[in-house]
N, C-alpha and C positions, 0 to 999 in steps of 0.2 A: 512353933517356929520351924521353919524349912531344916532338915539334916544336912545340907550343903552349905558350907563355907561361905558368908555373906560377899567375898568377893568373886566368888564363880557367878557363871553365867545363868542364869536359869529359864525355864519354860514351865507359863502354867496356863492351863485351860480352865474358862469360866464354869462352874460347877456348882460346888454350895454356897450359899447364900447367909445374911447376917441381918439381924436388924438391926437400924439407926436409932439414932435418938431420936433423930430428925422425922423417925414415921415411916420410912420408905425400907424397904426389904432392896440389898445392896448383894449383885454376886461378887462374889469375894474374891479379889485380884493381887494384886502387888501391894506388899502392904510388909511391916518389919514383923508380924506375924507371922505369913505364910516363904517371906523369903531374905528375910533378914535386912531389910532396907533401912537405910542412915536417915533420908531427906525425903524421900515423896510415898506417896502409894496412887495405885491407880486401880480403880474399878469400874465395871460398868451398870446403869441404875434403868430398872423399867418401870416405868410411872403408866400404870393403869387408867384409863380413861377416869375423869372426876377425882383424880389420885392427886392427896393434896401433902404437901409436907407442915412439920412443924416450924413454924420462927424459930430461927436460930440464926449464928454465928458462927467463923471458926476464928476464935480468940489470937491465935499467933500465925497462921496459917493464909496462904494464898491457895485460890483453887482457880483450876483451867475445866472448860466442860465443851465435849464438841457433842451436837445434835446430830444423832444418826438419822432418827427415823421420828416421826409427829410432829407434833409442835406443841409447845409449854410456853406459860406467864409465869414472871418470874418478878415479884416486888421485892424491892429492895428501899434501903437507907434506913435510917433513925427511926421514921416513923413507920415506915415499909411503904412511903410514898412516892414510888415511882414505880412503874410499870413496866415491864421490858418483854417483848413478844419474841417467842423464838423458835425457828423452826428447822428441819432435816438442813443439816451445810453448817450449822450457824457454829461462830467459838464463841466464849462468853468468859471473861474474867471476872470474878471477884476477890476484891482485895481483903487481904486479913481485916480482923473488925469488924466486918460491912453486915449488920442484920438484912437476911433475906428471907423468902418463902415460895417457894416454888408451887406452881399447881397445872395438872394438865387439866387446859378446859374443853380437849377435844373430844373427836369421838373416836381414837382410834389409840395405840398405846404409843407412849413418846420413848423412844433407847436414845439413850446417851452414855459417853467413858467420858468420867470424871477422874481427875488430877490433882492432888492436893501436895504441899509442902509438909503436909505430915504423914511419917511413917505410920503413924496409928491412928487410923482416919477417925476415930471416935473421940481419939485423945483431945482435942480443941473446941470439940463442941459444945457452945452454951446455948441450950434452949431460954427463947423469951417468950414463956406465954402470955404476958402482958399485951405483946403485939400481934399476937394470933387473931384477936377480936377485931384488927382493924382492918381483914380484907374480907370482904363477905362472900366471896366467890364459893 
């Protein structure tokens, strides 16, 4: 955790990096690890061309995600039966709960800063690999 006072201001530059449970290698941003945060963290994620994530969820959690640069599929629901295309501009919510899976099908790398309601972005995460077998991409 950051040596400054969770209520000062802070500055930090994208650097090292952490893996997810999710599959994806995250550089490591605002988070109550690196700066002592109550409610959110934010970092930013690069999904390698054919870079697929794991089904998962975040249990109590909302997440915000803006598409800087490519473009990703992103199934989501129950079953992970719905499809969602997304490309550089785009914002994307998903609500606490919501099983997703993220995949870039491009040929180029997809950057995006993701937002979540949790200080400790790992902390919520429930991998479902039950629903991994249902996209074949």
């Amino acid at each position: 955790m950051s040596d400054q006072m969770p209520d000062s201001c802070q500055k930090l530059r994208l650097g090292e990096t952490y893996s997810g449970k999710q599959g994806f290698d995250y550089f490591q941003g605002i988070a109550r690890e690196t700066t002592g945060a109550q409610a959110i963290c934010m970092h930013m994620l690069r999904i390698p061309p054919g870079g697929r994530a794991r089904a998962h969820l975040h249990a109590d959690h909302e997440t915000a995600i803006y598409v800087i640069e490519g473009s990703a599929v992103m199934y989501w629901g129950p079953a992970l039966e719905h499809r969602m295309e997304t490309q550089a501009g785009d914002l994307v919510y998903i609500p606490a709960g919501v099983p997703h899976l993220p995949i870039n099908t491009g040929t180029t790398e997809a950057v995006a800063i993701l937002a979540r309601t949790d200080p400790h972005e790992q902390e919520s995460v429930v991998l479902l690999p039950e629903l991994d077998a249902l996209v074949p991409e």
